[in-house]
N, C-alpha and C positions, 0 to 999 in steps of 0.2 A: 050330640054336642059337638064333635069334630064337623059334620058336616054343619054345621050351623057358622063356628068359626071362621072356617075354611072361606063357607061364602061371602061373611064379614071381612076378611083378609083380601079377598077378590075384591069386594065394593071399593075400597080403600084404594087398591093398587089403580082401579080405573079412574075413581076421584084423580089420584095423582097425577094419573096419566093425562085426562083431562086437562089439569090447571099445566102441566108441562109441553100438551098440545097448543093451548091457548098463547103462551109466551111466547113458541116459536112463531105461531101465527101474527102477532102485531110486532114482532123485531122481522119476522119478512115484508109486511105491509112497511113499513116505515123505512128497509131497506130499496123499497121496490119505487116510493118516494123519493126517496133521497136520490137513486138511479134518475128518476123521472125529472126534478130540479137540475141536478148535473145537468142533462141534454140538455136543459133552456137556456144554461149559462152563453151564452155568447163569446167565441172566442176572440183573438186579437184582432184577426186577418177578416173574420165575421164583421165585425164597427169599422174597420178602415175599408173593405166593401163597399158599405151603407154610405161613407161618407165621401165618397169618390166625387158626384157631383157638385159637392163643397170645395175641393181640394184649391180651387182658386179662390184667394180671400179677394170679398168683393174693396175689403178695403185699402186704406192707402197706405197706413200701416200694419205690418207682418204681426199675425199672433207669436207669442211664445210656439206655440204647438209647431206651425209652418216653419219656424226659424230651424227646431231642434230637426225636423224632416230635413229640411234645406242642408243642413250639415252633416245629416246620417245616425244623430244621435238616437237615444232611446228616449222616446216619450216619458216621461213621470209618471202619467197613469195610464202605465202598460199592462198588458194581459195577466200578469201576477199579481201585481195591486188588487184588479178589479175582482179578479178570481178569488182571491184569500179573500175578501171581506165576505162576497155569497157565500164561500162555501161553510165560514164561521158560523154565518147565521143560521144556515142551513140546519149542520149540525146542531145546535146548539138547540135550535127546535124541538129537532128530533129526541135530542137525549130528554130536555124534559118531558116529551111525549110518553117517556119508557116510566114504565107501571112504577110505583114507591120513589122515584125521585123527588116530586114537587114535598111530600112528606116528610124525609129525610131530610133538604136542606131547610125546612123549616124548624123541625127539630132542632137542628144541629146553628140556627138563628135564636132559639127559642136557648138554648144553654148557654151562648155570649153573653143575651140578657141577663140570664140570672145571676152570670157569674160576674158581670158590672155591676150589681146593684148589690151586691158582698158589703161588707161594711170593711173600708178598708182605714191603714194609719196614720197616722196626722203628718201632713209634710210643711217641710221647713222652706215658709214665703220668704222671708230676709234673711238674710245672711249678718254679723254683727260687722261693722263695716260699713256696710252700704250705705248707700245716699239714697234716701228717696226722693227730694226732688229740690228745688229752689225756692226759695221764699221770697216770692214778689210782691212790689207795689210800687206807691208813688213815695218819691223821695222827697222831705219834707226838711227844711230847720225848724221848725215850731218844736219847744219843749214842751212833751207834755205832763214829764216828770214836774214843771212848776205848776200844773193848773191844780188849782182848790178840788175840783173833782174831778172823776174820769170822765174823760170825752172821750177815746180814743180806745177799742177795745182788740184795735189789729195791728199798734202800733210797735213796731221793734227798732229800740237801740244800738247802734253800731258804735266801735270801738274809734270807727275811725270821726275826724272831726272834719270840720267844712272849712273852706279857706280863708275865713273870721274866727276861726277855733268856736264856732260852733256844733252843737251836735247834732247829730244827724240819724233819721228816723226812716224806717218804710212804712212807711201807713198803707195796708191792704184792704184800705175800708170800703172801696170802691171799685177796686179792681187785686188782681190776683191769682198765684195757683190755686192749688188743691189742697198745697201746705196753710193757710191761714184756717182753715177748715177742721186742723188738729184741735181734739180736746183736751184738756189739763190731768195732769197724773202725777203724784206726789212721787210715785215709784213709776215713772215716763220709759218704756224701752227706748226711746229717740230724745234729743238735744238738736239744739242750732249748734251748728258750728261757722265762724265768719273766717271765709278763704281772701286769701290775698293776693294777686300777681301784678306787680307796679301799682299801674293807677285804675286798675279792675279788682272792686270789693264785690263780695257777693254771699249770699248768707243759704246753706241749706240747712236740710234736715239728715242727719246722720243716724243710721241703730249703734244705740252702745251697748245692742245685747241682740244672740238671737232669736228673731220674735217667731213665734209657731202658729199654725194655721190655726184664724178662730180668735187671735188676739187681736184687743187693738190698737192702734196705731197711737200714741198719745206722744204729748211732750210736757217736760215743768215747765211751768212760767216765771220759776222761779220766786217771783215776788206777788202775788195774784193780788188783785183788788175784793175781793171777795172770799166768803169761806166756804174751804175744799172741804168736800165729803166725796172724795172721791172711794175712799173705805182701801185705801192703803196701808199695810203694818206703818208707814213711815210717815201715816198722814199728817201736817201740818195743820189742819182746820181742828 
């Protein structure tokens, strides 16, 4: 039985020794590489050699390149430029070539995923405050508060009057933001509110509460021509 062991303890140690020959052998190969790339790289004085025959620009105006020579400066892409980009790639080859890396980073890709697709908590889109946007159209005196029926289903009243003391409308029937697009809400997180600076009226949409992701955007119409089932505690209809 010991000797039985013994020689199972041997197999093992040479397995070992095996997979730990093998390592060294493809980190030498891949060293021996990386040596063999280095030598191709080209150095500074190697390209400015090759390009001697060039050195007279056949044209009438001077390259960049000729000027900075002309004055003694250092070229822009000098021997380190050139050098640092090969030798990144180089390396960078080589490390994925090395046994369990390609595995690893995809592991370690594969747990980002999971860990975005978590169920995370509801974040705060409006602020109570804010403006969401302006309420545009075409500016009308047509009252449509006197017409027998509704004509007008994007029409809003301003406070202010026209210079016959008439009133004054934006009809976004035809044209318009995003704001005429709002749906009606007995309990509305948003209202119009109409700004004033001299002779610039302007009508937006304001939150008078904070709205949380997932809700939606509404306003009162205050006076609706039709009946609200919007299923608000405070509904009107």
């Amino acid at each position: 039985m010991g000797k039985t062991a013994g020689h199972k303890a041997a197999g093992c140690s040479q397995e070992q020794g095996r997979e730990v020959g093998m390592d060294a052998t493809v980190k030498t190969e891949l060293a021996a590489e990386a040596t063999a790339t280095a030598k191709g790289v080209q150095t500074y004085k190697e390209r400015e050699d090759k390009k001697k025959p060039m050195k007279n620009n056949p044209w009438k105006t001077s390259s960049r390149k000729l000027r900075y020579r002309g004055h003694k400066k250092p070229v822009r892409t000098s021997t380190k430029v050139y050098n640092v980009g090969k030798m990144k790639a180089m390396y960078m080859n080589s490390f994925l070539r090395l046994p369990g890396v390609r595995e690893a980073l995809s592991a370690r890709r594969n747990a980002v995923l999971r860990h975005e697709a978590d169920p995370r908590k509801p974040e705060v889109i409006v602020i109570a405050g804010s403006i969401i946007s302006n309420y545009t159209g075409v500016l009308t005196t047509h009252n449509f508060a006197a017409d027998e029926e509704q004509t007008c289903d994007y029409a809003l009243e301003l406070q202010l009057k026209s210079t016959r003391g008439k009133k004054v409308y934006i009809d976004a029937t035809s044209c318009g933001g995003i704001t005429r697009m709002l749906n009606h809400s007995c309990d509305a997180p948003c209202h119009f509110v109409e700004l004033r600076s001299r002779e610039n009226v302007a009508v937006v949409v304001v939150a008078k509460r904070t709205i949380e992701e997932g809700e939606e955007v509404t306003v009162d119409y205050v006076d609706p021509w039709f009946d609200c089932v919007c299923g608000a505690a405070n509904c009107r209809g």
